[in-house]
C-alpha positions in Angstrom: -132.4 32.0 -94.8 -130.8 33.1 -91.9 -131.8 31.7 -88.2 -130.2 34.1 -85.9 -130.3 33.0 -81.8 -129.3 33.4 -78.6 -125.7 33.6 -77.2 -125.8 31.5 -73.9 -123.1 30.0 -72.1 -120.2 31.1 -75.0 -122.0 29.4 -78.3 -125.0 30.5 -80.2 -128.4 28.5 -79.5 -131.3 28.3 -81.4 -134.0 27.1 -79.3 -137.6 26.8 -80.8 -139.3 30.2 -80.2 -141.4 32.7 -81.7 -139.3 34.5 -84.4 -139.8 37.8 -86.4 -138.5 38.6 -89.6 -135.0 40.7 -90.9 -134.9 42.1 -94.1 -132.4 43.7 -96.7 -133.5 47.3 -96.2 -132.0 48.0 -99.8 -134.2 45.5 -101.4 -137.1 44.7 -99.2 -136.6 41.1 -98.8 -136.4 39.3 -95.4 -132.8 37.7 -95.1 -133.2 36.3 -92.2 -135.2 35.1 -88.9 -134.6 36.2 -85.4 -135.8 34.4 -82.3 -137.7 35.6 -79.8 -137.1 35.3 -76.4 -139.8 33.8 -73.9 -139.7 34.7 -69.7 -138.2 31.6 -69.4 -135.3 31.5 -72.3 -134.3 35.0 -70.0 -134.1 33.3 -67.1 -131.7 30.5 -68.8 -129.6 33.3 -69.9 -129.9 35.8 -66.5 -128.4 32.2 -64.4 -125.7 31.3 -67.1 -124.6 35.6 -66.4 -125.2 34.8 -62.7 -123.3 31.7 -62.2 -120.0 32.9 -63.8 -120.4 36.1 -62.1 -118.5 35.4 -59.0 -115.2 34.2 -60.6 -115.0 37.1 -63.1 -116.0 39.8 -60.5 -112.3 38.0 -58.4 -110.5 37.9 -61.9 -107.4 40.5 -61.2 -108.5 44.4 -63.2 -105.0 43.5 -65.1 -106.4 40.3 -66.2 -109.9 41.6 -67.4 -108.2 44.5 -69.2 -105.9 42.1 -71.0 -108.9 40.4 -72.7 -110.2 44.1 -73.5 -106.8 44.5 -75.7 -107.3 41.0 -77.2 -110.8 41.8 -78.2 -109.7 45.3 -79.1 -107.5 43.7 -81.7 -109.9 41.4 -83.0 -112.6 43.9 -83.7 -109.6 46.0 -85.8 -109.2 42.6 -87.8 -113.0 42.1 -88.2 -114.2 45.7 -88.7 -115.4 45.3 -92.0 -117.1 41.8 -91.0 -118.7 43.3 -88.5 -119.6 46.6 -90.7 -121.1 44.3 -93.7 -123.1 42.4 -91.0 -124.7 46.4 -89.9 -125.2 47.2 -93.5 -126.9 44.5 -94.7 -129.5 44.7 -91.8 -129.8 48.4 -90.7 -128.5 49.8 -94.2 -126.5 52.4 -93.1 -123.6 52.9 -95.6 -120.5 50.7 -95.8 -118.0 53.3 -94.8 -120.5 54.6 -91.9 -121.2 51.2 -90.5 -117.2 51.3 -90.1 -117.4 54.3 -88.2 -119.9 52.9 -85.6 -117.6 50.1 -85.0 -115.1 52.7 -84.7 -116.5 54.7 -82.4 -117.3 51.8 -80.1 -113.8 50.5 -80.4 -112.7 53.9 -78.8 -114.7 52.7 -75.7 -113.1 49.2 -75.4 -109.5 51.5 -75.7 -111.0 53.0 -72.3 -111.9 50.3 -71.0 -108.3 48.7 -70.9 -107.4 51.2 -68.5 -109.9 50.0 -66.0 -106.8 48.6 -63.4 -106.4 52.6 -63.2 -109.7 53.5 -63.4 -111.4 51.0 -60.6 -108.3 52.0 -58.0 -109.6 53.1 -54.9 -108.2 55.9 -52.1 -106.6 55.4 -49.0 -106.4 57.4 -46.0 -103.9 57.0 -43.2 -104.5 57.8 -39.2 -108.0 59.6 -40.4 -107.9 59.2 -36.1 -105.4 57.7 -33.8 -104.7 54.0 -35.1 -107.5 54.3 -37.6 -107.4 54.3 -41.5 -109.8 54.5 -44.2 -109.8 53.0 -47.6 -112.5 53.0 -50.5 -112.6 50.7 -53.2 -115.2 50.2 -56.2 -117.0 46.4 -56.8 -119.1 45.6 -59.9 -122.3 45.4 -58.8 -123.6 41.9 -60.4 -125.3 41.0 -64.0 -126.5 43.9 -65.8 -128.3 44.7 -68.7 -128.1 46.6 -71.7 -131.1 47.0 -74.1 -129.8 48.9 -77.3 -131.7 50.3 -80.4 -131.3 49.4 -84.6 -129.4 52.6 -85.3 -126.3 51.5 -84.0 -126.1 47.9 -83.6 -122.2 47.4 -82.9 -121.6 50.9 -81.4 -124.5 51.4 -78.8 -124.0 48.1 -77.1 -120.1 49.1 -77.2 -120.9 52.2 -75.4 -121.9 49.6 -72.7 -120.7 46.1 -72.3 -116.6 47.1 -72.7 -116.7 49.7 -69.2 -119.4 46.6 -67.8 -117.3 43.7 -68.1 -113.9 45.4 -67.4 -115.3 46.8 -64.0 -116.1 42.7 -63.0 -119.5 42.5 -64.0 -121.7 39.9 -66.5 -123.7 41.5 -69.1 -126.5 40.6 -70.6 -127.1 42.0 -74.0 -130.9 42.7 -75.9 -130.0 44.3 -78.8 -132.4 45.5 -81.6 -134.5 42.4 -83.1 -134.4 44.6 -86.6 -130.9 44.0 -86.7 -129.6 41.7 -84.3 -126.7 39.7 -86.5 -123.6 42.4 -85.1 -124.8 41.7 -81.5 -123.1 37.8 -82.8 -120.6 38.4 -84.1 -119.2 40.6 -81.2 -120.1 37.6 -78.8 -118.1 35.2 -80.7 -115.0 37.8 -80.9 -115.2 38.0 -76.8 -115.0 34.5 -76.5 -111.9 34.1 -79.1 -110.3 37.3 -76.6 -110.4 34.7 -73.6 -113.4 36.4 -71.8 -115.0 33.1 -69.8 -118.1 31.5 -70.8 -121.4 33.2 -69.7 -119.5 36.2 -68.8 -121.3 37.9 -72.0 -124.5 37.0 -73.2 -127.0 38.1 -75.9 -130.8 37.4 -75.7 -132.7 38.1 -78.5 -136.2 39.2 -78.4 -139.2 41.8 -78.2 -141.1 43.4 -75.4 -142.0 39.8 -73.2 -137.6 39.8 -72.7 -137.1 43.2 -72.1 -140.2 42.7 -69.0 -138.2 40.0 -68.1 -135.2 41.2 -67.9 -136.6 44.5 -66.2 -138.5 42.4 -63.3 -135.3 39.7 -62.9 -134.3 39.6 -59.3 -130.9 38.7 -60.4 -130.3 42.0 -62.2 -128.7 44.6 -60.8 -128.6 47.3 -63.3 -130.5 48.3 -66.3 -128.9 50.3 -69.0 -131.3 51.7 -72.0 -130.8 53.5 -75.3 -134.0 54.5 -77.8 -137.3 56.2 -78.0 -138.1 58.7 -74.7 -141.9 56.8 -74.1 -139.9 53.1 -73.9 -137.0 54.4 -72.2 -139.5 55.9 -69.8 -140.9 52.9 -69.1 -138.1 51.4 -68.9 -136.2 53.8 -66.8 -139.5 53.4 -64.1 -139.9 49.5 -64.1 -136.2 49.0 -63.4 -136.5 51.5 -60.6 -139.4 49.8 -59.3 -137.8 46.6 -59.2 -134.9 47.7 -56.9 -132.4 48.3 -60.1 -130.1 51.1 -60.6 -131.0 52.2 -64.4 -130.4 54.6 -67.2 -132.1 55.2 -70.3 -130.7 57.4 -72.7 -133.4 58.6 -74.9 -135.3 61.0 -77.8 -133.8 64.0 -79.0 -134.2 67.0 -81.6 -130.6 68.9 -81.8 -131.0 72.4 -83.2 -127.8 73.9 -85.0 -127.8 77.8 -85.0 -126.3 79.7 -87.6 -125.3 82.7 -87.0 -125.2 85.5 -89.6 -121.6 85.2 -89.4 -120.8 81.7 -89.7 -119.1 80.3 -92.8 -121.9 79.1 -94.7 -120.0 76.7 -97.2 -118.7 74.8 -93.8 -122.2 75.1 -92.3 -124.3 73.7 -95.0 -121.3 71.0 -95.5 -122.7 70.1 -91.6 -126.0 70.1 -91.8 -125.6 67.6 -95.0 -123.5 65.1 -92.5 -125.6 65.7 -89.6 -129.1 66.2 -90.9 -128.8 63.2 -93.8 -126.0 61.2 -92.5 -127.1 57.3 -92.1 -130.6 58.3 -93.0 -131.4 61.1 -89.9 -131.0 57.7 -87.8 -128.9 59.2 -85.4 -130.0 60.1 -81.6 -127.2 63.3 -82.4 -128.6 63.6 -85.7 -129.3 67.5 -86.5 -132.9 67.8 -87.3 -133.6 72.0 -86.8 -131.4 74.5 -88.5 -132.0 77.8 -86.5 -131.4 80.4 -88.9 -130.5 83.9 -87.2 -130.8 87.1 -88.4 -130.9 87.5 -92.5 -129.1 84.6 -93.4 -131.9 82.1 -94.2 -132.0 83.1 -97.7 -128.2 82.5 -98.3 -128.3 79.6 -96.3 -131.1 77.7 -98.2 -129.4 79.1 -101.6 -126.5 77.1 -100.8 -128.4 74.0 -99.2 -131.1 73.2 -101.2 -128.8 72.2 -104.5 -126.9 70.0 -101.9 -130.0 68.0 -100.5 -131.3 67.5 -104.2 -127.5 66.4 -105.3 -127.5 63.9 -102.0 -126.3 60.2 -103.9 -129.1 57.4 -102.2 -128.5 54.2 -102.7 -127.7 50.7 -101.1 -124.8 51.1 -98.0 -122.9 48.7 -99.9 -122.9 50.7 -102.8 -119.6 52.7 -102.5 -121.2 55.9 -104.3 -124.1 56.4 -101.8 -123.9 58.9 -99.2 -127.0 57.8 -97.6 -128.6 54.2 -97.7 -132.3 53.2 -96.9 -134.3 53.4 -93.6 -134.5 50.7 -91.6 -137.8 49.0 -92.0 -141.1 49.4 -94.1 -143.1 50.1 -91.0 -140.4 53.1 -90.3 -140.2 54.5 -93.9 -144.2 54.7 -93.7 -143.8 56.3 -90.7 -141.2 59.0 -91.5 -143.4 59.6 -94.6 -146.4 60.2 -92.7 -144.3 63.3 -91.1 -143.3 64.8 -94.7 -147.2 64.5 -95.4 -148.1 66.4 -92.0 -145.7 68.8 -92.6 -147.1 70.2 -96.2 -150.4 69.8 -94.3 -149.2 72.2 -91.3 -148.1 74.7 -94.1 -144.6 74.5 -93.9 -142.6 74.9 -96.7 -141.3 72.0 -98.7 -138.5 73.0 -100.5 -137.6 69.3 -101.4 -139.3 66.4 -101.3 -137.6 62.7 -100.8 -140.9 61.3 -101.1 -141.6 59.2 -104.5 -137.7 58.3 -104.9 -137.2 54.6 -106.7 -134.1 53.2 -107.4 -133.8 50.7 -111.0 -133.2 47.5 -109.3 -134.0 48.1 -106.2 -138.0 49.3 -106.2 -138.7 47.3 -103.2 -136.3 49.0 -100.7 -137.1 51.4 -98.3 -135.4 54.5 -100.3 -136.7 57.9 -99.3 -134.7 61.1 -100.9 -133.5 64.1 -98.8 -136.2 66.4 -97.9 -136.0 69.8 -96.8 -138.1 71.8 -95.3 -138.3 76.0 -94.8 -140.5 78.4 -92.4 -141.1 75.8 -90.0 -142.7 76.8 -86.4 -142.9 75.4 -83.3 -146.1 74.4 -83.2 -145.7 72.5 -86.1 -145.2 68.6 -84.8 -142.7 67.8 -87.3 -140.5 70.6 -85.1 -141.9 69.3 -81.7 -141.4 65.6 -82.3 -138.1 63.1 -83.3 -138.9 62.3 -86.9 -136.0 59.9 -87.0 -135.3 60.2 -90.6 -133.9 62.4 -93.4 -135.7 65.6 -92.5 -134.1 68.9 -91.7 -136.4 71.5 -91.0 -135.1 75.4 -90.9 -137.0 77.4 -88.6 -136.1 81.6 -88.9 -135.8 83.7 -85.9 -134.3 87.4 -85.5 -132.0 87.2 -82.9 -129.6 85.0 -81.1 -131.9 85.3 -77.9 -135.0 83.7 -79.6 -132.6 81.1 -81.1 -131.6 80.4 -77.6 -134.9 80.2 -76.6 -135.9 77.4 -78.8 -133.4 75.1 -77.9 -134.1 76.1 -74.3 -137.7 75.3 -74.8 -137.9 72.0 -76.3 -138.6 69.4 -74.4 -135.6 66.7 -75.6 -131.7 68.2 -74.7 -129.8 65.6 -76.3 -127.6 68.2 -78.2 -127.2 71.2 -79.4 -124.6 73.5 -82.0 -123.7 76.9 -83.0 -122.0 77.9 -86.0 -120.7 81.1 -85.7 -117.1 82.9 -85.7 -118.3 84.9 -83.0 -116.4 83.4 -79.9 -118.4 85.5 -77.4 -121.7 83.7 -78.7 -120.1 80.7 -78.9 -119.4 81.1 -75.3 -122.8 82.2 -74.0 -124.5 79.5 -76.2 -122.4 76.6 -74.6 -122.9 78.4 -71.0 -126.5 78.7 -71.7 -128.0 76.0 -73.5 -129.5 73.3 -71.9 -128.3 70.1 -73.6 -126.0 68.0 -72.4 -123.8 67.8 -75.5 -122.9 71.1 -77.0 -120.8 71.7 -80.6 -119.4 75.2 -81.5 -118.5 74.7 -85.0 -119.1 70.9 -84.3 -122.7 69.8 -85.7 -122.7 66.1 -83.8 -121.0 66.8 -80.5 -120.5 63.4 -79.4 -117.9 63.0 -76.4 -115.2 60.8 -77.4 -114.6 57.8 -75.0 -113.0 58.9 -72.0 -115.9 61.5 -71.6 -119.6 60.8 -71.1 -122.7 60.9 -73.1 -125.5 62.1 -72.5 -128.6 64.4 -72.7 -130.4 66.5 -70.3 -134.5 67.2 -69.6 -136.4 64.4 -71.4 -133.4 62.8 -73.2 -132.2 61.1 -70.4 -133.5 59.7 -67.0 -131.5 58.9 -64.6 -128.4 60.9 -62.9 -125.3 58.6 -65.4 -124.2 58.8 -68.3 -122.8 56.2 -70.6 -119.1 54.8 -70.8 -116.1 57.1 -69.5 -115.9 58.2 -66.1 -119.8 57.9 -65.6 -119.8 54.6 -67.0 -117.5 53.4 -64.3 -119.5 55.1 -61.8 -123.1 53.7 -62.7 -121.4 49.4 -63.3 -119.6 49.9 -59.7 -120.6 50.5 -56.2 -118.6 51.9 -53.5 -117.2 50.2 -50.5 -115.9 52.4 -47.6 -114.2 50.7 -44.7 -112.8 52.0 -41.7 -110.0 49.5 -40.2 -108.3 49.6 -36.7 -105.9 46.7 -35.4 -106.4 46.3 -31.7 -103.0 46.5 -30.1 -103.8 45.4 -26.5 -103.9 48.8 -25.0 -107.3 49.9 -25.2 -110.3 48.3 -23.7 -113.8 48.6 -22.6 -116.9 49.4 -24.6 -117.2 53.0 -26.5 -121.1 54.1 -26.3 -120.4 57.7 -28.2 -119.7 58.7 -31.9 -116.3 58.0 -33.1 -114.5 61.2 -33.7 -111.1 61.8 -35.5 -109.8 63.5 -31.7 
């Protein structure tokens, strides 16, 4: 069985700890250990980030991008390493789990152009003799706490802009599938990127305090859950951190009576059951507007029930297993409330056993019809393969109840209609909108992120944002003396 450890100092280290188990979400059984961080291992691995700090942050921008290209290449040679690792663990399908690493390798393509994106302005005679330049510095070890959903991808979304703009990072990933968080270690190290530039620490709540309350980090970035990443977001604060934490979500898709229904229903079976509903973008509501509920669910519902579950490494699945046993209880638990809230349950994933693999943590498609808002499997993140439809007359009250929830991740519109296309992305408060797109997320030289209680803080993650929240700016105004003037100046310079 499987120890998996810390990355300290550019090799793997198993140090005696508490551990926790990892399973095979397929089957059920634990394949592995994971250790456990204690305060003091995170102090071992914040000094090994601080001490090679200083002679990374004065490596050339050319230099640090050069290793970005290396490991670029290596994760194309390793992808399906790296996406066996994330299927084995999470249980996302084979061909998905190669599609997070994708994704995140689109980020480390940004982050080569960081000698371009870190170049600072300069401004000549702003006053007689005097010029002004600006420049950005990384701003010292950082962070990144990451969630189980996307293992390789997440943390991609943050080390690659981190370490190109001079900084050390510190990575806790997901103790429920930890093993990806490895392998792209070792892959760093083989690009040339210097010993305890990079680190992983593994662990639960007691290393993400510590690294939260660590003098010696400088910023804190978060994705997962709104409650942790609220606490997360505050204790950084309060410990003199710059932080972001990207967090819940429920993304509505309206259809519109005039959108192409055989397109639509093809994105709500992506969206809504893609890697399990596991998804932060995952679609969760379908609004349906006007009369076209009926057709919609006609078309829909023999799609759900035809949905191929099965293990990720199973070629024919379209959807794997959720992540744990605790989580398939829990996404259960909201099928069960919402048949008890009277919504309709037009079909039911519940009670689905695969030959061969009765221990995993299978749950079917499930759909559900004439959902309201006061129901809570509409108000809250079920995280899971649920796709509620929820009917409404008009556009406005479809609007309304995007407008109204409390999580903006994202939000979509279907529709052929480009006038409503344009008022929806005008008017919708999320911070990632799709017309005729059901998961809007930015590729990697824009920013995500949500808005209202999906996010806290003012920057997103990786592109121009991502720059912006791993550097700080320096201003300085220079003037040579040249002999000529003299004597002390006791008012406000002025550009005169």
């Amino acid at each position: 069985m499987a120890l998996i450890g810390h990355f300290i100092d550019g090799k793997v280290v198993t140090p005696a700890a508490r551990t926790a188990p990892v399973f095979d979400p397929s089957t059920g059984q634990q394949s592995g250990e994971v250790l456990l961080a204690s305060t003091a291992t995170v102090g071992e691995v914040v000094a090994s980030a601080a001490s090679a700090f200083p002679g990374w942050a004065d490596t050339p921008p050319l230099t640090r991008a050069r290793i970005m290209f290396k490991f670029k290449a290596l994760l194309d040679r390793d992808m399906d390493k790296i996406a066996e690792a994330i299927t084995r663990e999470h249980g996302k399908t084979f061909e998905d789990a190669k599609g997070e690493v994708t994704r995140g390798i689109e980020v480390v393509e940004f982050a080569c152009g960081i000698p371009h994106l870190m170049r600072g302005d300069f401004t000549e005679q702003v006053a007689r003799g005097v010029d002004v330049f600006s420049a950005r510095h990384p701003v010292g070890v950082v962070a990144g706490i990451t969630p189980f959903n996307f293992p390789a991808m997440v943390p991609m979304w943050m080390f690659p802009v981190a370490l190109a703009c001079g900084n050390a990072f510190v990575l806790k990933p997901s103790e429920k599938d930890p093993s990806a968080s490895l392998l792209l270690a070792e892959l760093l190290i083989e690009a040339g990127l210097p010993k305890g530039v990079f680190n992983v620490v593994q662990g639960d709540k007691e290393a993400v305090d510590a690294l939260l309350t660590h003098p010696d980090i400088a910023a804190v970035s978060f994705v997962g859950s709104t409650a942790i990443g609220e606490y997360v977001y505050k204790t950084a604060c309060a410990h003199g951190k710059r932080a972001q934490a990207l967090c819940g979500a429920k993304n509505h898709l309206v259809v519109m009576p005039d959108a192409d229904l055989d397109k639509t229903v093809d994105a709500l079976m992506g969206a809504g059951y893609g890697s399990a509903g596991e998804r932060c973008m995952a679609v969760s509501v379908a609004v349906a507007v006007g009369g076209v509920g009926d057709a919609l669910l006609e078309k829909l519902v023999p799609k759900v029930q035809a949905l191929k579950v099965g293990p990720g490494l199973d070629p024919e699945s379209e959807m794997g297993p959720l992540v744990t046993k605790a989580h398939f209880d829990k996404v259960k638990s909201y099928i069960d409330d919402g048949v008890a809230a009277g919504a309709k349950l037009v079909v039911d994933g519940r009670g689905l056993r695969l030959q061969g693999y009765e221990g995993g943590y299978f749950l079917g498609g499930t759909l559900f019809d004439d959902v309201t808002p006061d129901m809570r499997i509409y108000k809250e993140e079920i995280f899971g393969p649920v796709l509620s439809v929820v009917r409404v007359p008009d556009y406005e009250d479809a609007l309304k109840l995007v407008n109204d929830h409390e999580y903006g991740n994202g939000a979509a519109i279907f529709t052929r209609d480009g006038d409503a296309a344009r008022a929806f992305d005008r008017d919708a408060k999320a911070g990632m909108i799709g017309i005729n797109v059901p998961i809007p997320v930015p590729v990697a030289f824009h920013s995500f992120g949500g808005w209202k209680r999906s996010i806290f803080g003012d920057r997103n993650v990786y592109g121009m944002e991502g720059v912006g929240f791993y550097t700080k700016m320096k201003t300085t105004t220079a003037r040579w003396p040249t002999g000529i003037r003299s004597g002390a100046q006791f008012v406000m310079p002025t550009t005169g």
